[in-house]
Residue, then its C-alpha position, 0 to 999 in steps of 0.5 A: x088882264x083887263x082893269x075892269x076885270x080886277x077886283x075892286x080891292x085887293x089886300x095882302x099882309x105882313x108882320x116881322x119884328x123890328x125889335x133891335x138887337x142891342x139894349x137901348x133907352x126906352x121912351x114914354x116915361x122920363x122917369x127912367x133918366x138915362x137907363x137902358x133896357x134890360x132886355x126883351x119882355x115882348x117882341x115888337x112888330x111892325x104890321x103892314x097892309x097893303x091896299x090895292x084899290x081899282x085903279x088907284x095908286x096902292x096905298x100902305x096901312x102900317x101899325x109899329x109898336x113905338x112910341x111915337x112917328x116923327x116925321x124923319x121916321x115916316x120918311x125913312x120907311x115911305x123911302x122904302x116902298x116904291x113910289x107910288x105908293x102912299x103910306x099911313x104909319x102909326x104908332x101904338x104909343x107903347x112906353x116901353x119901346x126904344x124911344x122914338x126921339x132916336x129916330x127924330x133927326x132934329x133932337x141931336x142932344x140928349x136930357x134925363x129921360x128923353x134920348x137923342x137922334x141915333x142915325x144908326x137906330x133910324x137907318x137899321x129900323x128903316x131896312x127891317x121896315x123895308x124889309x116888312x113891306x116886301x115881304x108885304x108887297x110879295x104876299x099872295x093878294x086877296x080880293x075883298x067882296x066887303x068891308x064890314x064893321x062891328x062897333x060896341x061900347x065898352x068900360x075899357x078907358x077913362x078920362x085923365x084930365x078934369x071933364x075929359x069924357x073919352x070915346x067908348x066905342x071900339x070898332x073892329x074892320x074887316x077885310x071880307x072874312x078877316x079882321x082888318x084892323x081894330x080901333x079904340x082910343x086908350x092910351x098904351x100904359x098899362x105898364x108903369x116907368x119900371x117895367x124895363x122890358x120891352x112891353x107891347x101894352x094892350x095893343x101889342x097883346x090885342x094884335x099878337x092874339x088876333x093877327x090884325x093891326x090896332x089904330x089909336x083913336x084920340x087918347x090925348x086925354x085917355x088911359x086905359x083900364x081893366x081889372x086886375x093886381x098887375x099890368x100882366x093881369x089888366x092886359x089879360x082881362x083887357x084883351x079878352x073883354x075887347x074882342x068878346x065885346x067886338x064880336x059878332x056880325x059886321x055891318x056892311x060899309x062898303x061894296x066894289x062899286x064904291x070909292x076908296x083913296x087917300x088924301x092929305x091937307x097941310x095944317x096951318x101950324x101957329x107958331x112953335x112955343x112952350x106952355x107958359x108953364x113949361x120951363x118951370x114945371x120942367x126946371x129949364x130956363x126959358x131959352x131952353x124951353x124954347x130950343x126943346x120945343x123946336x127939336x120936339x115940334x116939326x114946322x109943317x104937318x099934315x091931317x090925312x083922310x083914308x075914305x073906304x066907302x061909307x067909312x072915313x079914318x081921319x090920320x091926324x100926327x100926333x094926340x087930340x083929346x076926346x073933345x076934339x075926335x069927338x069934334x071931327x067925328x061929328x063932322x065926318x058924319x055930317x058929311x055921310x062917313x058912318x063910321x068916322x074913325x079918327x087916328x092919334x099918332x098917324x104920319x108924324x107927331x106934334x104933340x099934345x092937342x087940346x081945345x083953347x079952354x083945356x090949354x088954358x087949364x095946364x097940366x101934364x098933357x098942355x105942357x106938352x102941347x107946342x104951338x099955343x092954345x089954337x094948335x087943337x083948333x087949327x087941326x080940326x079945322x085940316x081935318x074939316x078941309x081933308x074931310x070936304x075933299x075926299x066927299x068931293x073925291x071919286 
């Protein structure tokens, strides 16, 4: 077949379970030391679009319900998919999953509440990925005529740190007449440090009821929240008051004639270091505060711009506050993307990402922030360049 005769974009789907078969420590809370899972309270899955664009290598748009994507995870899954595939791997940043660090290969020793790399966890999560996105690859394919997005704001999240003013806006994209995939910044922690089941937290109740993936916007400084006496009960209301809010009509956001690809841009990353206060709030001394750092913190990473027509969605690896997605939106719609999404937890992790001031001030989220006060900064200025590029990209 003539390429002029495919369609502009196709899509194909599919999800299956990557929860492990066997009792291990879950990450997200370090309250729960060296404990192990109890057993299975949710089914966690990885879900998986497959985007065929006209002309363009395919792209794999994956949502995993852990904690977090350090980047030997990324790795292991793109060695899955064939190589010309690009892949965008996020996280729902659940705390009640298997804790990701197992599958960081640069944290090779173990502290109370945070484990340690598990060759094994990373190999067997990265063959049941693989076998996901065959199963995906495989999948009958679908034309899509548009891509439509539904936007509302909704009384769902609230800010957790002094002056912290989170993003309202939930976003719902569809692929033609199904949903795509849904956005909304709050983090996954409904559930506290004793639930020790696994927990897909509100996104994991958003994706099972509606069989679309859920992409993170800047939760760094974000919890959720919804009525009700038990997390059961908040996740329930959260659940039902999201997609009643984000129904209704799309507005249109891009048409066969127009472009989508995918671009990434090295973050010039300052220096790994600790908070000032971090050995202390941690009770470690210094030299080791310094090593924990470097075990968390990869040396490079990348911000990656996804441009669907109109619509950019901005992959940045690890947890920007309100401030700095509010930042990078309002480029992106300076540059002509109405709506710019922006992801946490997208193609890696490092760490907390906070504006200098916010640094400054401390607490749980600057602790746990590890290049200094300008690691915020230096990504919005990646997310600017990667942005620029694909407004010159066809």
């Amino acid at each position: 077949m003539s390429l002029l005769l495919l369609p502009a974009l196709r899509v194909a789907y599919a999800e299956g379970s990557i929860t492990p078969p066997e009792k291990l420590p879950l990450g997200g809370y370090t309250e729960r030391g060296f404990k192990r899972m109890v057993g299975v309270g949710d089914d966690l899955e990885l879900r998986v679009w497959i985007l065929r664009p006209r002309g363009q290598a395919p792209i794999a748009l994956a949502v995993m319900e852990t904690l977090t994507i350090p980047e030997s995870l990324r790795k292991e899954l793109q060695d899955q998919l064939p190589s010309d595939y690009r892949l965008i791997l996020c996280a729902t940043h659940t705390h009640c999953a298997p804790d990701s660090q197992m599958f960081n290969d640069r944290m090779t020793f173990a502290i109370p509440g945070i484990a340690k790399y598990d060759p094994y966890w990373l190999g067997w999560t990265g063959l049941r990925a693989g076998e996901i996105f065959r199963q995906a690859i495989r999948a009958q394919d679908l034309p899509v005529p548009y891509l439509g997005v539904r936007r509302a704001r909704l009384n769902l999240n609230r800010g957790r740190r002094p002056g912290a003013k989170p993003d309202p806006l939930g976003t719902r994209v569809d692929f033609g007449p199904r949903v795509g995939f849904w956005h909304y910044a709050a983090h996954a922690t409904f559930y506290d440090s004793s639930e020790m089941r696994t927990r897909g937290d509100w996104p994991g109740a958003v994706m099972a009821t509606t069989k679309a993936p859920v992409l993170l916007g800047p939760i760094g400084d974000v919890s959720p929240q919804s009525p009700g006496d038990t997390a059961p009960e908040k996740i329930a209301a959260f659940t039902r008051e999201f997609r009643a809010r984000l129904a209704g009509r799309p507005s249109r956001v891009w048409k066969p004639e127009d472009p989508i690809n995918f671009v990434e841009v090295a973050i010039k990353l300052p220096k790994r270091r600790p908070h000032p206060a971090f050995a202390k709030t941690y009770k470690i001394p210094e030299t080791m505060a310094q090593n924990l750092v470097e075990r968390f913190a990869p040396e490079s990473a990348k911000v990656g711009v996804l441009r669907m027509g109109s619509m950019a969605v901005v992959a940045v690896p690890g947890e920007p506050t309100a401030e700095l997605g509010r930042q990078i939106q309002a480029y992106g719609e300076r540059r002509g993307f109405r709506p710019t999404l922006v992801l946490s937890h997208a193609n890696g992790w490092i760490g907390y990402l906070l504006a200098p001031n916010d640094y400054d001030r401390g607490g749980y989220e600057a602790n746990l922030s590890f290049y200094g006060r300008d690691a915020g900064a230096a990504v919005v200025t990646t997310a600017y360049r990667a942005i620029d590029a694909m407004s010159k990209a066809k």
